[in-house]
FIFI-611178 format. One record per residue (C-alpha): residue in one letter; x, y, z; residue number from 1. Coordinates in steps of 0.5 Angstrom, whole numbers, plus 500, padded with zeros to 3 digits. Layout:
<recs>
<rec residu="A" xx="X" yy="Y" zz="Z" num="NUM"/>
...
</recs>
This chain:
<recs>
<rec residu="X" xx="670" yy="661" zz="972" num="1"/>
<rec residu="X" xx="670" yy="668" zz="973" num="2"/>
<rec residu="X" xx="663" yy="672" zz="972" num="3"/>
<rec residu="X" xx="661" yy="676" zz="966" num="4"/>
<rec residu="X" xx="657" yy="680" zz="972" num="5"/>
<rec residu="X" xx="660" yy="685" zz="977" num="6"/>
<rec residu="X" xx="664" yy="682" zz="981" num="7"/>
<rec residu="X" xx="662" yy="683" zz="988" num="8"/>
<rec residu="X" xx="669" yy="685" zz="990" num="9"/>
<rec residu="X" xx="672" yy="688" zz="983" num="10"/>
<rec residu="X" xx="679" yy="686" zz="981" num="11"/>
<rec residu="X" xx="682" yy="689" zz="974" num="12"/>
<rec residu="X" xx="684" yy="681" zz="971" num="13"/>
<rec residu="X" xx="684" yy="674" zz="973" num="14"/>
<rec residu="X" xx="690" yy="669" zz="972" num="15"/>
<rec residu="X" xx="689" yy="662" zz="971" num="16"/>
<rec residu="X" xx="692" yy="657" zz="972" num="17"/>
<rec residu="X" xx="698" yy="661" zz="974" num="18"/>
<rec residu="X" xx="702" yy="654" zz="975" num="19"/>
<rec residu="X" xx="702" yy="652" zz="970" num="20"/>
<rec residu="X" xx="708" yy="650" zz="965" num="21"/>
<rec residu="X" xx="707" yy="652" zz="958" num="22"/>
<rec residu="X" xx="710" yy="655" zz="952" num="23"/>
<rec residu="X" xx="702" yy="658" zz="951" num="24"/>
<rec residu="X" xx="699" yy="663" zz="954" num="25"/>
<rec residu="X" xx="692" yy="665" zz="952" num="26"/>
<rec residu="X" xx="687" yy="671" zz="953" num="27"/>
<rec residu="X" xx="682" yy="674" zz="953" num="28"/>
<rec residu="X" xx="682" yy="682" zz="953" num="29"/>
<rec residu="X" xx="674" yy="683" zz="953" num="30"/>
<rec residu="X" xx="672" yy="677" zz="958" num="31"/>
<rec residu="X" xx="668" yy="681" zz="962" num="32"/>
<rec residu="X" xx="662" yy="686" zz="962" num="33"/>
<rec residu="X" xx="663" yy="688" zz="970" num="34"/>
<rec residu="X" xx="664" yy="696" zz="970" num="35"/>
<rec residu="X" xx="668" yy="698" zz="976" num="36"/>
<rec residu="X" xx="664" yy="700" zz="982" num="37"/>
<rec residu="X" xx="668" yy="707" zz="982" num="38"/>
<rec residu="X" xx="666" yy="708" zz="976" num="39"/>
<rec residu="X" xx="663" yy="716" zz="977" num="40"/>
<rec residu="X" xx="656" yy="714" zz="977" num="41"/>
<rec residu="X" xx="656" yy="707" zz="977" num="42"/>
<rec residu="X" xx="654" yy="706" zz="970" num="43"/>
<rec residu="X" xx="656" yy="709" zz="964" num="44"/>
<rec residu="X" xx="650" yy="712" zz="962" num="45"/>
<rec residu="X" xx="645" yy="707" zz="957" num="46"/>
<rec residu="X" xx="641" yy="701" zz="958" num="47"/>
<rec residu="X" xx="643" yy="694" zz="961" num="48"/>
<rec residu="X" xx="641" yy="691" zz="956" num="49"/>
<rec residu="X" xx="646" yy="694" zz="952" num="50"/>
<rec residu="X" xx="651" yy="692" zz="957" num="51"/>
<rec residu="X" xx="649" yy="684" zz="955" num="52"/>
<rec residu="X" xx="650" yy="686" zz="948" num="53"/>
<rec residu="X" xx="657" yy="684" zz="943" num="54"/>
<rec residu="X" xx="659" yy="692" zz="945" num="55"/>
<rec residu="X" xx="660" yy="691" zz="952" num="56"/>
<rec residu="X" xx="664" yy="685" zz="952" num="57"/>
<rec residu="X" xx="666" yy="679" zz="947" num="58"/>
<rec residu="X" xx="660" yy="674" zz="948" num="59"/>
<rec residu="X" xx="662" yy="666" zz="949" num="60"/>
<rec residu="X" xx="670" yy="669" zz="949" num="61"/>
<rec residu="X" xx="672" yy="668" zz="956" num="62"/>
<rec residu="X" xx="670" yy="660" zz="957" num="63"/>
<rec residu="X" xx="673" yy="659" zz="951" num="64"/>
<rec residu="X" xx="679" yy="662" zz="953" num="65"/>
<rec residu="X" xx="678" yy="658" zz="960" num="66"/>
<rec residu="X" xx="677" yy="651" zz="956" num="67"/>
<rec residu="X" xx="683" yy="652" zz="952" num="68"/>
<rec residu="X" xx="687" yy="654" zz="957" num="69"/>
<rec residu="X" xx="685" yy="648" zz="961" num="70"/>
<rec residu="X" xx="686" yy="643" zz="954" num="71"/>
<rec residu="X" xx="694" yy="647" zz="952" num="72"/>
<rec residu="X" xx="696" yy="646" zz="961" num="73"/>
<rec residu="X" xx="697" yy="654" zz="959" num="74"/>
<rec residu="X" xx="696" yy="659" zz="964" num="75"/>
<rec residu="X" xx="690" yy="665" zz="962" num="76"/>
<rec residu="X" xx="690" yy="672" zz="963" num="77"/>
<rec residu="X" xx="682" yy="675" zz="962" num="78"/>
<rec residu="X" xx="681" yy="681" zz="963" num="79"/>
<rec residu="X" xx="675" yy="684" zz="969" num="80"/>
<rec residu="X" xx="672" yy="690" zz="966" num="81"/>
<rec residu="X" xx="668" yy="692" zz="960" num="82"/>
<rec residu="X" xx="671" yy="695" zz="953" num="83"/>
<rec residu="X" xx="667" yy="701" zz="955" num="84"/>
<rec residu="X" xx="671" yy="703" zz="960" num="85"/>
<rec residu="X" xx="677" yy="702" zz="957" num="86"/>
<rec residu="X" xx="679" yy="697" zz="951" num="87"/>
<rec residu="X" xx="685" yy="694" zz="952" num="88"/>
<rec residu="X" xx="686" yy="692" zz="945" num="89"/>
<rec residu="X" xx="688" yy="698" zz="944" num="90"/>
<rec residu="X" xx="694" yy="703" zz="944" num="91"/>
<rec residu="X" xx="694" yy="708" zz="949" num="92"/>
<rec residu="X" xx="694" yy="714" zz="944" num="93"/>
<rec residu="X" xx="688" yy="710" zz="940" num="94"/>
<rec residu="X" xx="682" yy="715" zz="939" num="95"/>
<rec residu="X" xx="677" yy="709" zz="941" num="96"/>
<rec residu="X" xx="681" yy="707" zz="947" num="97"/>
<rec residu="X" xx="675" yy="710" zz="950" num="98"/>
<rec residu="X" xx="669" yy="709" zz="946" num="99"/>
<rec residu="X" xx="664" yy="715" zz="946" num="100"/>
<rec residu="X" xx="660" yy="711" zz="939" num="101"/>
<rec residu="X" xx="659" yy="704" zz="939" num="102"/>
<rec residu="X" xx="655" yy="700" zz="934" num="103"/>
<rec residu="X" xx="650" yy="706" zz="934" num="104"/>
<rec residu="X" xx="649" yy="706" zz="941" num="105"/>
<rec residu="X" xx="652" yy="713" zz="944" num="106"/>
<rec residu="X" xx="656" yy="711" zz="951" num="107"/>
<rec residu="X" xx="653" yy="718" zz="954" num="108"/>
<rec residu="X" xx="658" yy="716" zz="961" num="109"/>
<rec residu="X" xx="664" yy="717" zz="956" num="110"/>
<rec residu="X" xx="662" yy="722" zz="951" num="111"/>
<rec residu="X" xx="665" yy="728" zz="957" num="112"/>
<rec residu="X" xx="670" yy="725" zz="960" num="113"/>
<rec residu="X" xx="677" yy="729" zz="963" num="114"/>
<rec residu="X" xx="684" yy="727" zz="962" num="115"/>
<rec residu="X" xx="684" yy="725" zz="969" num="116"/>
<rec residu="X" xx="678" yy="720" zz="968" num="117"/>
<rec residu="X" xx="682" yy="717" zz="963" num="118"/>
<rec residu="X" xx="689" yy="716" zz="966" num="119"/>
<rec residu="X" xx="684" yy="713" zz="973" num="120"/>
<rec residu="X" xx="682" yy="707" zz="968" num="121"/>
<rec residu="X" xx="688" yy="707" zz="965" num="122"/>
<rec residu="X" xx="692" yy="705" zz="972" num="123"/>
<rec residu="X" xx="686" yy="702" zz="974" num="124"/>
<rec residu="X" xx="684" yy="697" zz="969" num="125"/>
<rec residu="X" xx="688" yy="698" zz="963" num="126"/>
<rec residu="X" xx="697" yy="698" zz="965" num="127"/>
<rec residu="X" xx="695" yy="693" zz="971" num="128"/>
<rec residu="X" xx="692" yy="688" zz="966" num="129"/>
<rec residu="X" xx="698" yy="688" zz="961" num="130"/>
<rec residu="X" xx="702" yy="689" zz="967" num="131"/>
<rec residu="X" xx="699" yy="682" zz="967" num="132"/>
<rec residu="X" xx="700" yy="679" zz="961" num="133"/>
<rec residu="X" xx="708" yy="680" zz="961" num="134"/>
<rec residu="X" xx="708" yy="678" zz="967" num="135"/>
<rec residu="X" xx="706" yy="671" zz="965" num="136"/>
<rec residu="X" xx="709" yy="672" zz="958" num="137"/>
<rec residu="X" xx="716" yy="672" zz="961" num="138"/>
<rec residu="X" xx="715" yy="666" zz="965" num="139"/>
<rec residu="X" xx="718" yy="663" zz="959" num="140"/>
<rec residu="X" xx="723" yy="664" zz="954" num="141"/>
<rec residu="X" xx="719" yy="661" zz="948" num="142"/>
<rec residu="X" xx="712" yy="664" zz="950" num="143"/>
<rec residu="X" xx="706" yy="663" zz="944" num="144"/>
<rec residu="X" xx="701" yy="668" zz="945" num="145"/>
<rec residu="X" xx="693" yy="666" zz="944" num="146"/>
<rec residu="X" xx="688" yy="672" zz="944" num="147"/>
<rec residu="X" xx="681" yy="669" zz="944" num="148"/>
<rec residu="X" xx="676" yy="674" zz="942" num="149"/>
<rec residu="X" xx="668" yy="674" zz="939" num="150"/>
<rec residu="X" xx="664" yy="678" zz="933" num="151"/>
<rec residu="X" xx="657" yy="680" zz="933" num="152"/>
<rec residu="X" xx="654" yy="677" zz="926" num="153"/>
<rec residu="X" xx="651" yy="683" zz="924" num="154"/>
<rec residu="X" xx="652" yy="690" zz="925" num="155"/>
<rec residu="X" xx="647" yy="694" zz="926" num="156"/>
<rec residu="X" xx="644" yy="696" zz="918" num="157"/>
<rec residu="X" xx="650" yy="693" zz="916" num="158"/>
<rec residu="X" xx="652" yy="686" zz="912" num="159"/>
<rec residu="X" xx="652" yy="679" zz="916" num="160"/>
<rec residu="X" xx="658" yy="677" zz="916" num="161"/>
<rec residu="X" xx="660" yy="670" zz="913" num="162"/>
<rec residu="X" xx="666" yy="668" zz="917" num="163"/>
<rec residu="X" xx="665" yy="663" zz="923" num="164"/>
<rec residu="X" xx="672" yy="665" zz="924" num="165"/>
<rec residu="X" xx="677" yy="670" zz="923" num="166"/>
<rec residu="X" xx="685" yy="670" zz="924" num="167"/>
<rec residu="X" xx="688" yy="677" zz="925" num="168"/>
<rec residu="X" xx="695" yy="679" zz="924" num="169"/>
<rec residu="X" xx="700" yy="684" zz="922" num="170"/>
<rec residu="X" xx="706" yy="683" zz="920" num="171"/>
<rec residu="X" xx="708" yy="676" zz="923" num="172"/>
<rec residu="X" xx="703" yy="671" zz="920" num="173"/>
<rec residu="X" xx="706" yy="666" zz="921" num="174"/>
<rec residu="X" xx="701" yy="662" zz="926" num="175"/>
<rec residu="X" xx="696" yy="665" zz="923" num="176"/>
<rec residu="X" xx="697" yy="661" zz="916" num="177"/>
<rec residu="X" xx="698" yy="655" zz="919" num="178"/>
<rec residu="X" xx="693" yy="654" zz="923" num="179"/>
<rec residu="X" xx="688" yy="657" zz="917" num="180"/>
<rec residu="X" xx="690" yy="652" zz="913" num="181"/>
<rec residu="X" xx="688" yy="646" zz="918" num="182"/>
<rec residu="X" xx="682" yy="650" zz="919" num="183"/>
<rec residu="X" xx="680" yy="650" zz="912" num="184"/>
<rec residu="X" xx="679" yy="642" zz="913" num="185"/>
<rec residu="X" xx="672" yy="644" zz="916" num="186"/>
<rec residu="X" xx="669" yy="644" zz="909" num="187"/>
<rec residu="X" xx="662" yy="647" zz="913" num="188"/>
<rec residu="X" xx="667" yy="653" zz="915" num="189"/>
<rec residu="X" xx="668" yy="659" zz="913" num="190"/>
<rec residu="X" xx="675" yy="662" zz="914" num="191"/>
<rec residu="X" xx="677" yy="670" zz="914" num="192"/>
<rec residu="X" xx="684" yy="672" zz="914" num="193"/>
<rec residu="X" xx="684" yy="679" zz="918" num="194"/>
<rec residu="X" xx="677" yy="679" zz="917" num="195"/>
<rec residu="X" xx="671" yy="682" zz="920" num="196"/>
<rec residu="X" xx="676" yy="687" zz="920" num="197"/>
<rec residu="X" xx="684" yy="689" zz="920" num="198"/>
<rec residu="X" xx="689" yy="686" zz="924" num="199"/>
<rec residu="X" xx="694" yy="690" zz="927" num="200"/>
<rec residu="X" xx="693" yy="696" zz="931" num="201"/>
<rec residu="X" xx="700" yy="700" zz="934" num="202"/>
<rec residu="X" xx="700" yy="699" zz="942" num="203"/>
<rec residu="X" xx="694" yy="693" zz="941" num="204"/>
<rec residu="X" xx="696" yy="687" zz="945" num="205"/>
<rec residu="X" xx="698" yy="682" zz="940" num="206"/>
<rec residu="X" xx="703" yy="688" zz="937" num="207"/>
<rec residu="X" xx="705" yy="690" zz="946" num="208"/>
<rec residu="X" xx="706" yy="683" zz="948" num="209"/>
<rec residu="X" xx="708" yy="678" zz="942" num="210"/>
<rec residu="X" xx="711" yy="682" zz="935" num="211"/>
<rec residu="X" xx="715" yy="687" zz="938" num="212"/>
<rec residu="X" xx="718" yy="682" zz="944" num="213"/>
<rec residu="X" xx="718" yy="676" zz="937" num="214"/>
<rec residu="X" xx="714" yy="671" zz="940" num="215"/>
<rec residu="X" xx="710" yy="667" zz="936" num="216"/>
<rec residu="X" xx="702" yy="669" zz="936" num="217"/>
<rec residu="X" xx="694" yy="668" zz="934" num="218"/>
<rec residu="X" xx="688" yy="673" zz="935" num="219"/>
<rec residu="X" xx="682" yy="668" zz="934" num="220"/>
<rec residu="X" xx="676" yy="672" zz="933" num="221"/>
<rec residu="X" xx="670" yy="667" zz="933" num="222"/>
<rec residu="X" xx="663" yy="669" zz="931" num="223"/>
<rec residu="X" xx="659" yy="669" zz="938" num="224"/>
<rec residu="X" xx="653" yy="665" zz="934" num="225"/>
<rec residu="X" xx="658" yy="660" zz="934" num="226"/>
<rec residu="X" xx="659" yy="660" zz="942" num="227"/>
<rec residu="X" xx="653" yy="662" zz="946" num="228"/>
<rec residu="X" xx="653" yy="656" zz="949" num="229"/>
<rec residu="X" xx="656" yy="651" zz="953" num="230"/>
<rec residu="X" xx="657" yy="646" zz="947" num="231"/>
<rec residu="X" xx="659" yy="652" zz="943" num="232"/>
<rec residu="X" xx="664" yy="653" zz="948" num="233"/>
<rec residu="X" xx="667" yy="647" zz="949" num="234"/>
<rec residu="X" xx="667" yy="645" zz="941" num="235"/>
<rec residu="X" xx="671" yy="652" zz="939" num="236"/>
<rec residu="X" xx="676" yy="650" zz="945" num="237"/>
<rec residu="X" xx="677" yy="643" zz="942" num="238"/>
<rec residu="X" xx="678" yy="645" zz="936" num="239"/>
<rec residu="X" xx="683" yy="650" zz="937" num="240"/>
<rec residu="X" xx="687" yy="645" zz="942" num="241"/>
<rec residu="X" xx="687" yy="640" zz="938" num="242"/>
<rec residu="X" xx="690" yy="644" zz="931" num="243"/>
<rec residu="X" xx="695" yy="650" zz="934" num="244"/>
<rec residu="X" xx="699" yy="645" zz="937" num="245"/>
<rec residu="X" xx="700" yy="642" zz="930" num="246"/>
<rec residu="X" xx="700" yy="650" zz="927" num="247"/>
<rec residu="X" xx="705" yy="651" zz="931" num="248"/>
<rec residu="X" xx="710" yy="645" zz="927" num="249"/>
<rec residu="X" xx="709" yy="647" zz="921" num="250"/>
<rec residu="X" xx="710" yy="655" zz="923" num="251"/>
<rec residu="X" xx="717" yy="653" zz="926" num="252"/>
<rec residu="X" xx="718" yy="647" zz="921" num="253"/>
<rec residu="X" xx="717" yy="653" zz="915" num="254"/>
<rec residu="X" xx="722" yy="657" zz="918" num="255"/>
<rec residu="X" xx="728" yy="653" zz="917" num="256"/>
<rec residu="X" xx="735" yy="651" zz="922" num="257"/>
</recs>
């Protein structure tokens, strides 16, 4: 399993299970907290211990994407850098492509940043990744795409949010609502539909790389509490290889010949 720490030798994304034959494809954009070791100072200005926090990375995401994968026989493609360098889930001309604010933590390695610095994580971290992402995408000609991430449970100086799980989606919610009504058979669930926050984005990856090609798609957000450990990890993974293929009947059921 690809390590939520720097790697030694430092890539921008992993793909697993590269062999696999499977009309799935899951990701995991926010996989990793590794920063690049060419990053201009090593580090992007704040404490390490914000680096362990839900701002840095999605926590718990990339072994559920992992185990997930693994259940559907379905490739993965996980991100290797942290969302502070640069957010892949994001469109390139998005303002928070580059964080300088985050949770009321000010990432002082982003707040003076060139245009040339910019365009070096782009072709560093952000086109390879979704260079990637089609590549394995286009191996199939009926390719789903699974987008695994995770939500902190509070905000700082905010509400908790009560959702165990949310599906986000724009305007293709057809396995979306599917597979909410299956989980809405969990009575100890709570279940957000573009929630804790909006679910599309112009030039994010579900837009990128499933709407505008129409591929069937999902973005599952987990609460990170949910998934902090091992038993988590592997009880969200199972839940999910269990439900989307029977969310993916009904969606192509409802459509008609």
């Amino acid at each position: 399993m690809p390590s939520e720490q720097q790697d030694i030798t430092w890539v921008p994304f992993h793909v697993l299970g590269e062999t696999r034959q499977s009309r799935w494809l899951v990701l995991c954009d926010h996989a990793s907290n590794a920063l690049p070791p060419w990053l201009p100072g090593g580090s992007l200005g704040i404490n390490p211990e914000e680096m362990q926090r839900h701002i840095a990375y999605d926590i718990g995401a990339a072994s559920v994407t992992l185990r997930l994968a693994e259940r559907l026989r379905a490739p993965a493609v996980m991100s290797n850098f942290s969302r502070l360098v640069i957010d892949p889930n994001r469109g390139e001309d998005d303002p928070t492509l580059v964080r300088r604010l985050y949770d009321e933590t000010i990432i002082r390695g982003n707040l003076r940043l060139d245009a040339a610095e910019v365009k070096r994580r782009l072709d560093e971290c952000y086109r390879p990744y979704h260079k990637a992402v089609e590549r394995m995408a286009s191996l199939q000609p009926d390719t789903i795409i699974v987008s695994v991430h995770s939500f902190t449970p509070q905000l700082r100086h905010k509400s908790p949010r009560p959702w165990h799980v949310g599906l986000l989606f724009g305007e293709d919610d057809r396995l979306s609502l599917a597979l909410a009504d299956l989980l809405r058979d969990f009575d100890e669930l709570v279940v957000g539909l573009n929630e804790p926050y909006p679910g599309y984005l112009a030039g994010d990856t579900i837009d990128r790389h499933a709407t505008r090609k129409g591929r069937h798609s999902v973005l599952i957000e987990i609460r990170n509490d949910q998934i902090s450990d091992e038993a988590g990890q592997a009880l969200w993974a199972e839940r999910f290889a269990d439900l989307l293929p029977k969310a993916l009947e009904m969606a192509e059921t409802s459509e008609g010949p």
